[in-house]
PAZAPA-4460 file (N, C-alpha, C; in steps of 0.05 Angstrom, whole numbers, plus 32768, in hexadecimal, padded with zeros to 4 digits):
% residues 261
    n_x    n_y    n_z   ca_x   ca_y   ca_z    c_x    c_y    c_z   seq   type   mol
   8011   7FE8   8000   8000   8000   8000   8012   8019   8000     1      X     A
   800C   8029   7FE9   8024   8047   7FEB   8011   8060   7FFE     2      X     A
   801C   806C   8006   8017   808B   800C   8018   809B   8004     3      X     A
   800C   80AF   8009   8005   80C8   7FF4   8009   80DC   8008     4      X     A
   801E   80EE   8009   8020   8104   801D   801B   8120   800E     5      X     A
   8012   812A   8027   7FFE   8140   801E   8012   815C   8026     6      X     A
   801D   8166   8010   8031   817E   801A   8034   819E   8009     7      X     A
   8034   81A9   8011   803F   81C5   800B   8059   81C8   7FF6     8      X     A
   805D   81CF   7FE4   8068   81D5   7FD3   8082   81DD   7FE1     9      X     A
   8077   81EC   7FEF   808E   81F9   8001   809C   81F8   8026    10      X     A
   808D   81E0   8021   8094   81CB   803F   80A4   81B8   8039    11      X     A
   80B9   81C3   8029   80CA   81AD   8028   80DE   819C   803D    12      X     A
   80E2   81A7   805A   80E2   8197   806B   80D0   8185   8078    13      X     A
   80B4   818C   8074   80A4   8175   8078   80AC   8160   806A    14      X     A
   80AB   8163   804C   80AA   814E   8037   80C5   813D   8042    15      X     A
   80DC   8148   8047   80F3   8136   8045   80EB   8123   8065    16      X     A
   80E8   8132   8078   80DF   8125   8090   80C4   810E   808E    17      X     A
   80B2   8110   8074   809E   80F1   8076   80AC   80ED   806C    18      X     A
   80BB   80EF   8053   80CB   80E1   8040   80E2   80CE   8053    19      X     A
   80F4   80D2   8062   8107   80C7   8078   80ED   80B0   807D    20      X     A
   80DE   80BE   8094   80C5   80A5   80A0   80BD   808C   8095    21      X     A
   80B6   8098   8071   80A4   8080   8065   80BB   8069   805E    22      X     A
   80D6   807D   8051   80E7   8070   804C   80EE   8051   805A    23      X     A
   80F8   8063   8074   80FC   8053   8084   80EF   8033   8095    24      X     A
   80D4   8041   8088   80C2   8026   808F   80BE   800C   8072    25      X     A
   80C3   801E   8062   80C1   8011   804B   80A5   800F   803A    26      X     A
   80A3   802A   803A   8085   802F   8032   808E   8040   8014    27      X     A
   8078   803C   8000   807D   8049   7FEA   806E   805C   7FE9    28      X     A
   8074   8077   7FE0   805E   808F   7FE8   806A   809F   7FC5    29      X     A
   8052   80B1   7FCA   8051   80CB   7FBF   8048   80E9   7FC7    30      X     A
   804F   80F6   7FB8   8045   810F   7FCA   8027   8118   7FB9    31      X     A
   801B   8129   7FC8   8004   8136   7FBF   800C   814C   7FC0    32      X     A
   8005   8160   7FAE   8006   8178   7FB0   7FF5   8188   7FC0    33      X     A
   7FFC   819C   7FD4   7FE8   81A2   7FED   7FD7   81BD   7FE2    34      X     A
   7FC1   81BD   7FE0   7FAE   81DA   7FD0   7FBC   81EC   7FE2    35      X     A
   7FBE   8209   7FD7   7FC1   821B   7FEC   7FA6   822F   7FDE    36      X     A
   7FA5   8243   7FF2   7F8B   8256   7FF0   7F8D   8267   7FD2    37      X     A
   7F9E   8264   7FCD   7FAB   8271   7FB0   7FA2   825A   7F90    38      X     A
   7F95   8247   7F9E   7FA1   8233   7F82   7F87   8225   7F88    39      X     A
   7F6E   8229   7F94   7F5D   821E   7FA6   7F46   8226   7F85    40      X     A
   7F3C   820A   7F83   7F1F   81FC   7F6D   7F11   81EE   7F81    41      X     A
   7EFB   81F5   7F7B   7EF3   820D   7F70   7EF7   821F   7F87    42      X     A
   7EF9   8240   7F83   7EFE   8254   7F92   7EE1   8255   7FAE    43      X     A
   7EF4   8260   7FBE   7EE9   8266   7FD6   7ECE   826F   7FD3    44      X     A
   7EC5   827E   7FC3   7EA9   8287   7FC0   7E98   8275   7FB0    45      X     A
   7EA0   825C   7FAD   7E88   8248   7FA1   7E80   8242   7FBB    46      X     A
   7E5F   8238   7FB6   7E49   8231   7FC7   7E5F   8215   7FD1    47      X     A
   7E6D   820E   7FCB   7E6E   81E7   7FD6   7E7B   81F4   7FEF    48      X     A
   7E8F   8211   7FF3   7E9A   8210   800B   7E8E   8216   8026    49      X     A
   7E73   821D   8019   7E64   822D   8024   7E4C   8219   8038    50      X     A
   7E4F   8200   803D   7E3A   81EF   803E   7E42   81DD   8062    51      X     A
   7E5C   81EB   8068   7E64   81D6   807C   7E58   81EA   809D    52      X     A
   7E5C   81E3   80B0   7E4F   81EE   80C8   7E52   8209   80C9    53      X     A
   7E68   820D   80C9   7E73   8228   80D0   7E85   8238   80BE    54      X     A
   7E88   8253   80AC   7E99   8258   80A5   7EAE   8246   80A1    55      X     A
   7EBE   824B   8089   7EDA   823F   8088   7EF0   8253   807E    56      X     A
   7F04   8252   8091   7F23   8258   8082   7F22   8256   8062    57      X     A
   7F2C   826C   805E   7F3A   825D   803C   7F55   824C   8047    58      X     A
   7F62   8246   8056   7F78   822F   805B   7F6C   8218   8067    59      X     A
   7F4D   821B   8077   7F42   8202   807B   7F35   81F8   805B    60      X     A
   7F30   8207   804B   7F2A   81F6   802C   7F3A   81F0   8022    61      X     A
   7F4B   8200   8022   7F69   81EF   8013   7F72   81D3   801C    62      X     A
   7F6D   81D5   8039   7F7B   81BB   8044   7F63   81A3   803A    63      X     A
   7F42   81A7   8041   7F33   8199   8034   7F37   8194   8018    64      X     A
   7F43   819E   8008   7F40   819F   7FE7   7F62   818B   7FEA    65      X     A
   7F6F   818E   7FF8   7F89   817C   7FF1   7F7C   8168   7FF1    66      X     A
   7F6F   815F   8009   7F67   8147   8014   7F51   8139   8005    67      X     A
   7F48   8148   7FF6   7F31   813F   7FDE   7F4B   8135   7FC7    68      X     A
   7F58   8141   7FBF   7F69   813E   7FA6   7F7D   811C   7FAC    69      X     A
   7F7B   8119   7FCE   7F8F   80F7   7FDA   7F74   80ED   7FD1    70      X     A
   7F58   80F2   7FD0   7F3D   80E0   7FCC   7F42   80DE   7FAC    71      X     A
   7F3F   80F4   7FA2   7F3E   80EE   7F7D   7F60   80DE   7F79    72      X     A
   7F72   80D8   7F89   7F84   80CC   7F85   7F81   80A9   7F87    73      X     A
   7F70   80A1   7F98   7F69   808A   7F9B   7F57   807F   7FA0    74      X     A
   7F42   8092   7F93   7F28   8089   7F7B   7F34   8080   7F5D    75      X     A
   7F4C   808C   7F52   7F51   808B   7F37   7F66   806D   7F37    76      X     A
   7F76   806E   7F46   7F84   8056   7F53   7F7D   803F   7F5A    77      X     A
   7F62   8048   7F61   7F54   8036   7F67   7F60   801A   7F7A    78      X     A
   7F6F   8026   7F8F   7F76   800F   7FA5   7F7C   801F   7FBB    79      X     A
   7F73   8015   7FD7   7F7A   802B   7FF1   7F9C   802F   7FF3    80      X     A
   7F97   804C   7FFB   7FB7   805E   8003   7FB2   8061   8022    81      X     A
   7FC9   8063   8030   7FCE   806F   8044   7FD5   8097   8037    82      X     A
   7FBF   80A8   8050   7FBF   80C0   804B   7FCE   80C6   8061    83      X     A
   7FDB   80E2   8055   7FF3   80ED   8073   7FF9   8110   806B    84      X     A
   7FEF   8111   8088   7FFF   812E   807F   800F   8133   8088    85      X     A
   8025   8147   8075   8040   8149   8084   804C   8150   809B    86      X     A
   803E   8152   80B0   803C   814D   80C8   8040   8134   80D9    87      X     A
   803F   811F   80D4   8030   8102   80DD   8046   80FA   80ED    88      X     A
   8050   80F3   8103   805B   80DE   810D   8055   80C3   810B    89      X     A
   8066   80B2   80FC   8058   8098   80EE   806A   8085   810C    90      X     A
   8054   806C   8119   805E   8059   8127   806B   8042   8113    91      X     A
   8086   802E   811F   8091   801F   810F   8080   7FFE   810A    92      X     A
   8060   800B   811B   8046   7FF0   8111   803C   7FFE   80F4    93      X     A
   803E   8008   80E6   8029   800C   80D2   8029   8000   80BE    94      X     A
   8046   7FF7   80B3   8051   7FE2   809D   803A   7FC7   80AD    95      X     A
   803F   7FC0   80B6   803D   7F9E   80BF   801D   7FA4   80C2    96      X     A
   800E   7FBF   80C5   7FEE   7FBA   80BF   7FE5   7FC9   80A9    97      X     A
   7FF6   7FD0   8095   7FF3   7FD5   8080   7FF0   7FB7   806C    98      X     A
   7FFF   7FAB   806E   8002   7F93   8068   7FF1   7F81   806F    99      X     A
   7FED   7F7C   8086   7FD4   7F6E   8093   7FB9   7F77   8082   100      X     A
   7FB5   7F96   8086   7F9C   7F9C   8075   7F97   7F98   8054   101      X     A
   7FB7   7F98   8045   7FAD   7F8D   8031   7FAC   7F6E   8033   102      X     A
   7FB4   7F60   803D   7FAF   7F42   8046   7F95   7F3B   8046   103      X     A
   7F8B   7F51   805B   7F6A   7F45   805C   7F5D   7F4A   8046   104      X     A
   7F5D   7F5F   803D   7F46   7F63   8020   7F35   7F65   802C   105      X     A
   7F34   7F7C   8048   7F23   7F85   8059   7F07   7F91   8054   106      X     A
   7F06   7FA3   8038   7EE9   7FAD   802A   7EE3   7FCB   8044   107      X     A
   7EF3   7FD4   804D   7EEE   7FE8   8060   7EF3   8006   8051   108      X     A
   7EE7   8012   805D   7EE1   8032   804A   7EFE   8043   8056   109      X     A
   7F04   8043   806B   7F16   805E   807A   7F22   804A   8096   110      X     A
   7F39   804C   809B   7F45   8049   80B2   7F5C   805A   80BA   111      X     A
   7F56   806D   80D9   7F63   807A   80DF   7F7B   8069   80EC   112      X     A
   7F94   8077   80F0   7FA9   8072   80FE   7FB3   8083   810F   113      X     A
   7FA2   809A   8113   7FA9   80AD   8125   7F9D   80B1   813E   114      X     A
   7FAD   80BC   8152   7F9E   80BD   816E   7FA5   80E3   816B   115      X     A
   7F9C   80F1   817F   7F98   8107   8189   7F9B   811D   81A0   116      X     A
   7F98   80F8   81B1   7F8E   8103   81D0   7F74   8106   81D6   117      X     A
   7F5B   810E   81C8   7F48   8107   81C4   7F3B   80EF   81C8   118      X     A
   7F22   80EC   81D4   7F13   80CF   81CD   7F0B   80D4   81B5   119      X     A
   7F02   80AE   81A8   7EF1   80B2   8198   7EDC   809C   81A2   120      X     A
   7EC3   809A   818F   7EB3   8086   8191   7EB8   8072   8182   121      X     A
   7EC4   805E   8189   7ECF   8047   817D   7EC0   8027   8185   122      X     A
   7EB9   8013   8184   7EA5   7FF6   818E   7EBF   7FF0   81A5   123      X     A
   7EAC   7FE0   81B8   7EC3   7FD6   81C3   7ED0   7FBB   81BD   124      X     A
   7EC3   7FB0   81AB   7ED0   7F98   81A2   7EE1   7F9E   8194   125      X     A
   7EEF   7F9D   818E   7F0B   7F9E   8175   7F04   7F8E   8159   126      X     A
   7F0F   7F90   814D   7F13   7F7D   8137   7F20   7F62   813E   127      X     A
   7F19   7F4E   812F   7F1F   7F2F   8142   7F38   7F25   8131   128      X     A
   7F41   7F33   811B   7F5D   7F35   8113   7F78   7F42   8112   129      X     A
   7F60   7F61   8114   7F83   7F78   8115   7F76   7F89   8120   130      X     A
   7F87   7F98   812E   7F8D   7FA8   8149   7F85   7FBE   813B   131      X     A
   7F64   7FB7   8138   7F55   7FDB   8138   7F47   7FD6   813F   132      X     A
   7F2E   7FE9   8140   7F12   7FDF   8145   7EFB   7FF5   8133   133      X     A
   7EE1   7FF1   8133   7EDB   8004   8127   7ECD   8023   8134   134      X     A
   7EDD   8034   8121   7ED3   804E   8125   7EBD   805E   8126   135      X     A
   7EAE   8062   8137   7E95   8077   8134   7E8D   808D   812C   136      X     A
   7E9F   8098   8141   7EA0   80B9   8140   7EC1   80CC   814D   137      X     A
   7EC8   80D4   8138   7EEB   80DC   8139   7EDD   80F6   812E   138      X     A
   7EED   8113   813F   7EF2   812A   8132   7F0A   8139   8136   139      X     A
   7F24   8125   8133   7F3B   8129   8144   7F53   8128   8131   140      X     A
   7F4F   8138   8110   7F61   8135   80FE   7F5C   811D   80EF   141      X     A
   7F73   8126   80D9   7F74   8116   80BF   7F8A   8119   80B4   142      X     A
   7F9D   8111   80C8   7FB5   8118   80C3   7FCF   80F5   80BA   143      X     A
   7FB9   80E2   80BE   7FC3   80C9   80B8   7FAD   80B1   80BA   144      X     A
   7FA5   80AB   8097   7F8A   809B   8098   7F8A   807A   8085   145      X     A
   7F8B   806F   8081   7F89   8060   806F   7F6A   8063   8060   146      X     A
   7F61   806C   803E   7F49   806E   8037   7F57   8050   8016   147      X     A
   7F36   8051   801A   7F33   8037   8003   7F26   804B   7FF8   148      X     A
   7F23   803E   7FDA   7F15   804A   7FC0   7EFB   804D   7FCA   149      X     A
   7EF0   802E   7FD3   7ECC   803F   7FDC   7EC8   8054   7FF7   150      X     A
   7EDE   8059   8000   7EDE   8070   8010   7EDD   808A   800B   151      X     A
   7EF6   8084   7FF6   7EF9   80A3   7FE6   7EDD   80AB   7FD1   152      X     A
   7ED3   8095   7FC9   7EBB   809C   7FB7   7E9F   80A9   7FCD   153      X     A
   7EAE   8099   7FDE   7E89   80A3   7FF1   7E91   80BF   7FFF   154      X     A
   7EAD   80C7   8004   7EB3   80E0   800E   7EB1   80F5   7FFC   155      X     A
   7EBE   80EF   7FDE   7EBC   8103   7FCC   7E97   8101   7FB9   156      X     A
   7E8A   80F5   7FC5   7E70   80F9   7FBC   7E67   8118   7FD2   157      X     A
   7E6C   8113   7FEB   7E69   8125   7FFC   7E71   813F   7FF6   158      X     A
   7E8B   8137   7FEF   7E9D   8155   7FE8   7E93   8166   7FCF   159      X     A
   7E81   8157   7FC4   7E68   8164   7FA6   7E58   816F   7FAF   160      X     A
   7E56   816D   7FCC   7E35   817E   7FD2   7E3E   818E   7FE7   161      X     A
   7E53   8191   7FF7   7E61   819F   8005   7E7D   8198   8010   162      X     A
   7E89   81AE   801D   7EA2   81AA   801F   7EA5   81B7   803D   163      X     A
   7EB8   81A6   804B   7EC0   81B7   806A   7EDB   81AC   8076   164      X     A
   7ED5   81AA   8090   7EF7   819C   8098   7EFE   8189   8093   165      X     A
   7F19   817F   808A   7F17   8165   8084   7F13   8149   8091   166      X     A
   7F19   814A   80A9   7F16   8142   80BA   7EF4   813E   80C9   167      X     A
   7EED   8155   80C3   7ED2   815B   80C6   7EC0   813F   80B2   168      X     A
   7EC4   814F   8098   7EB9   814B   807E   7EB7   8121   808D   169      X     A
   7ED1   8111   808A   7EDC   80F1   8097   7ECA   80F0   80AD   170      X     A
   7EC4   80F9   80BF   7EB4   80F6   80D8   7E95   80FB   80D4   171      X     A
   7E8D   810B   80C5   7E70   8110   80C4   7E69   80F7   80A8   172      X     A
   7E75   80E7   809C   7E6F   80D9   8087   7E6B   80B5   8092   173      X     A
   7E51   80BB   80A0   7E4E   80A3   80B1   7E47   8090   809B   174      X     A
   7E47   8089   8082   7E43   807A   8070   7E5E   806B   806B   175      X     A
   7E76   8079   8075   7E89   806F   8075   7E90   8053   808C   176      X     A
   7EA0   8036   8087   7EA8   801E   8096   7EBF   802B   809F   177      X     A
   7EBE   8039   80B6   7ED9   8045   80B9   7EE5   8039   80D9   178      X     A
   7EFA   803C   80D6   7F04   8027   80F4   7F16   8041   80FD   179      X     A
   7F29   8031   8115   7F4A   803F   811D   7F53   8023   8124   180      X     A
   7F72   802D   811E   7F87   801F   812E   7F8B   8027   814C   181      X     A
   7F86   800B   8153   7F8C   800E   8173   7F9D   7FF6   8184   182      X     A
   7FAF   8004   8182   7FB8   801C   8181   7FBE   802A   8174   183      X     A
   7FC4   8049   8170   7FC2   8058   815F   7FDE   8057   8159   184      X     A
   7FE6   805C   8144   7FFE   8058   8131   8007   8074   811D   185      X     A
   7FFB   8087   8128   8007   809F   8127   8000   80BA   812C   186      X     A
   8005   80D0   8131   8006   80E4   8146   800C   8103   812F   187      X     A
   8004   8117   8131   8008   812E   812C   8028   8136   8139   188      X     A
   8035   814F   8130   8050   814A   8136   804B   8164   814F   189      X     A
   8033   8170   8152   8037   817E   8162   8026   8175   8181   190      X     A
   8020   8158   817E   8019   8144   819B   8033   8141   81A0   191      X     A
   8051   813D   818C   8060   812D   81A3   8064   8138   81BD   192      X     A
   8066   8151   81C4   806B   8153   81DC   805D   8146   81F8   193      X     A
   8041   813F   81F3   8032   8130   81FC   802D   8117   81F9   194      X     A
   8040   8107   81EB   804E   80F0   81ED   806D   80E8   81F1   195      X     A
   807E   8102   8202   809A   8101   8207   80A7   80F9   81F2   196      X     A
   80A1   810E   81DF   80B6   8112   81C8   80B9   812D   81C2   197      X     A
   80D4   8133   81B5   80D9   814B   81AB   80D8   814B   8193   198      X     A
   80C6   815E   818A   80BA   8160   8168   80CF   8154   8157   199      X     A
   80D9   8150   8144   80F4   8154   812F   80F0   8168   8118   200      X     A
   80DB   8172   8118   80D8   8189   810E   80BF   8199   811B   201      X     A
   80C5   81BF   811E   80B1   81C8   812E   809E   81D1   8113   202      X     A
   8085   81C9   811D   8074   81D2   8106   8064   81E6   810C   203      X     A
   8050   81F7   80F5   803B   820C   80FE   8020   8201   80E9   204      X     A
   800D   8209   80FC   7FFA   8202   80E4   7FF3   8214   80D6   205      X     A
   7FF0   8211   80BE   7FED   8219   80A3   7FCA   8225   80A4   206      X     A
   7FBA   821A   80B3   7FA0   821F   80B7   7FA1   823A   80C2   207      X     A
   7FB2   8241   80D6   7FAC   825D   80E1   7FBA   8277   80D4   208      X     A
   7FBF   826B   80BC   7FD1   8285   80AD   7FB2   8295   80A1   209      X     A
   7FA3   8291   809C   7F88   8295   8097   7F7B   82A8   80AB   210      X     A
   7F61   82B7   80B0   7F57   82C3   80BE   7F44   82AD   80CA   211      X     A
   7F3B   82AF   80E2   7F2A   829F   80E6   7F0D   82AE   80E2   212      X     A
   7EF2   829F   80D3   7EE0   82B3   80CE   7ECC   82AD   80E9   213      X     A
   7EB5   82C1   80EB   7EA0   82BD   80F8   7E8F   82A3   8100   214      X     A
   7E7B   829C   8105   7E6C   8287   810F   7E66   8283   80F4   215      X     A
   7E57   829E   80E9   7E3D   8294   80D6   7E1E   829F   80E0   216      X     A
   7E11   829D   80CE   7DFB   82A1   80D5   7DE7   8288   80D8   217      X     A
   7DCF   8295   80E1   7DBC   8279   80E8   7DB7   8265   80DE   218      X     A
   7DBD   825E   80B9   7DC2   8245   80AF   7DDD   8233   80B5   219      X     A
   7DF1   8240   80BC   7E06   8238   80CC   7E06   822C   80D7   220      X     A
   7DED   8235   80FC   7DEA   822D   810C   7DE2   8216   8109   221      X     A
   7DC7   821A   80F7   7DB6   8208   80F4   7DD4   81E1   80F0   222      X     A
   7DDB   81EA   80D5   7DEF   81D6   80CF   7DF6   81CF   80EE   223      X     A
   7E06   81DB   80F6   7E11   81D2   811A   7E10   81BD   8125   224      X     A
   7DEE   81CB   8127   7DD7   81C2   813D   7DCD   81A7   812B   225      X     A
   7DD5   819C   8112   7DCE   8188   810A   7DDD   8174   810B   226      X     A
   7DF8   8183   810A   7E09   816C   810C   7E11   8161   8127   227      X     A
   7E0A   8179   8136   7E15   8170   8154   7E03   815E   8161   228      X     A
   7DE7   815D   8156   7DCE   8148   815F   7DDC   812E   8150   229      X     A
   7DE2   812F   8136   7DEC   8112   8129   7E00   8107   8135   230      X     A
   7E14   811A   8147   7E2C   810C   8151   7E18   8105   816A   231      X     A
   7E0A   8113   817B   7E05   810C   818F   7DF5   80ED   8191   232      X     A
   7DD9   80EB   817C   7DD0   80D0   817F   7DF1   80BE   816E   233      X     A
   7DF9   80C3   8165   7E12   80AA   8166   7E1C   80A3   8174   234      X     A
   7E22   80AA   8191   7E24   80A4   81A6   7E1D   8092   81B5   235      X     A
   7E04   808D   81AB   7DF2   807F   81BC   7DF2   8061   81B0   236      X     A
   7DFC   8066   819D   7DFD   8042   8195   7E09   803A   81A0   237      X     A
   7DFF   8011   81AC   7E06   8006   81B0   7E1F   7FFC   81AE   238      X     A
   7E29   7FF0   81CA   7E49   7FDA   81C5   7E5D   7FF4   81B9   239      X     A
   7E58   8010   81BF   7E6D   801A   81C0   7E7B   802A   81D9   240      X     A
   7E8F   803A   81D7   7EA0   8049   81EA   7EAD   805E   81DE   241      X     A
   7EB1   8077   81ED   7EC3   808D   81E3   7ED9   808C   81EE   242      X     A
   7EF1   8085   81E9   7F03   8085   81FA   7F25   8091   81E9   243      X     A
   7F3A   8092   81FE   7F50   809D   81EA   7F5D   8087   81DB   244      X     A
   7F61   808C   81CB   7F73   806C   81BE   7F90   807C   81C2   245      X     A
   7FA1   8062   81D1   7FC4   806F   81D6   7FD4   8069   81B4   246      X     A
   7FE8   8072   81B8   7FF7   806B   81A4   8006   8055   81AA   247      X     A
   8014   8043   819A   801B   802A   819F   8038   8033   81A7   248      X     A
   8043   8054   8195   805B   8057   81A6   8074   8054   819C   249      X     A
   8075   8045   8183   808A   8035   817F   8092   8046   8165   250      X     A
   80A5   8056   816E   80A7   8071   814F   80BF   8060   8149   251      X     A
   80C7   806B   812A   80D2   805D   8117   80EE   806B   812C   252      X     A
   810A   805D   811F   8121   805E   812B   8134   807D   8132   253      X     A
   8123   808D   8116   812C   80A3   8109   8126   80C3   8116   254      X     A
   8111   80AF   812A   8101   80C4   813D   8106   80C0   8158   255      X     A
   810E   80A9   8165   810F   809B   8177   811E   80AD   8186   256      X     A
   812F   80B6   8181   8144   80BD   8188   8142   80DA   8199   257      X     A
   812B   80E9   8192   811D   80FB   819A   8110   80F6   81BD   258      X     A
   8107   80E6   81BE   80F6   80DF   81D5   8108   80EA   81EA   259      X     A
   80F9   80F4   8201   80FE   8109   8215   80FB   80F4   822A   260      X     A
   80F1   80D4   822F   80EE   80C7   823E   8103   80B7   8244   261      X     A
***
């Protein structure tokens, strides 16, 4: 299974830092080209941006429109990618359940690999083969995912009738078979400190170079108040739990070396 890293033209220390990571695990990747607010289809003033809860950043659409362009990448490919942004602290488990998952010929839409710190709503049974279980309700990034083709088709059907966070957009798409690794098998680079590590590179997010806009007005709300009732009865299903998923911990060799513990 290759990767598709999601980068800035001009983040070229990101790129070489997944590039080291994937290398090292022995993963085959490519890069995606990351939208910036400058280069953004359709433009900020089409209705599709206009449809998600609240106002958006022009750098929160850009980042959604990268993340649509890793979907039209493997819809056309037509076989699941591991997605990453150049951010990601990758654990040295992801090869050995990357492999496992194409082993099984699993038929699953989306599987995260990321933790947060955050709970999510996940079953409490696990999977009775590999160390995930399935996912309910995650609003905690999209910063490291595994998507299959019928994932990407059922996300970018969504992304035709509106557009919002990306992360968002993966979590509100309960049509999606979506799981996590659990343990979680990779981390944002700005948690390590909250897993006794020292970054290896300091990063900024790219989202706040943007203005942040207003609420919105009362169709806004309205959206909100719809989605936050949809998350809320999801909750309530059965045989599940919200809980944190840890990281398994085990960073590649290249990083290791960082740890403050």
């Amino acid at each position: 299974m290759r990767a598709l890293v999601l980068n800035l033209a001009t983040a070229t220390d990101r790129l070489k830092f997944m590039g080291q990571q994937l290398d090292a695990l022995g993963i085959s990747w490519e890069r995606i080209e990351a939208v910036t607010p400058a280069t953004l289809s359709p433009p900020a003033s089409d209705r599709v941006w206009h449809g998600w809860e609240r106002p958006l950043r022009t750098t929160e659409m850009a980042t959604c429109a990268t993340h649509i362009a890793a979907w039209m990448r493997i819809r056309d490919l037509d076989t699941p990618c591991l997605v990453l942004e150049d951010d990601a602290l990758l654990d040295s488990g992801v090869p050995a359940l990357l492999a496992a998952l194409d082993y099984e010929k699993t038929g699953f839409d989306h599987l995260s690999l990321e933790t947060r710190g955050r709970r999510k709503l996940v079953d409490r049974t696990p999977h009775p083969d590999l160390p995930i279980r399935r996912l309910r309700l995650d609003r905690t990034g999209a910063a490291a995912y595994v998507l299959w083709p019928s994932g990407a088709r059922k996300l970018l059907a969504r992304a035709d009738r509106a557009r919002g966070l990306a992360d968002g957009m993966i979590c509100a798409a309960f049509e999606l078979d979506s799981w996590q690794a659990d343990p979680a098998l990779a981390i944002q680079l700005d948690r390590c400190a909250a897993h006794g590590l020292t970054p290896p590179l300091v990063t900024a997010s790219q989202i706040d170079a943007a203005p942040k806009p207003d609420r919105g007005g009362a169709f806004f709300r309205m959206r909100r108040l719809a989605a936050q009732l949809a998350m809320g009865l999801r909750q309530l299903r059965p045989g599940t739990e919200r809980r944190e998923i840890p990281p398994a911990g085990n960073w590649i060799e290249a990083v290791a070396g960082h740890s403050e513990r």
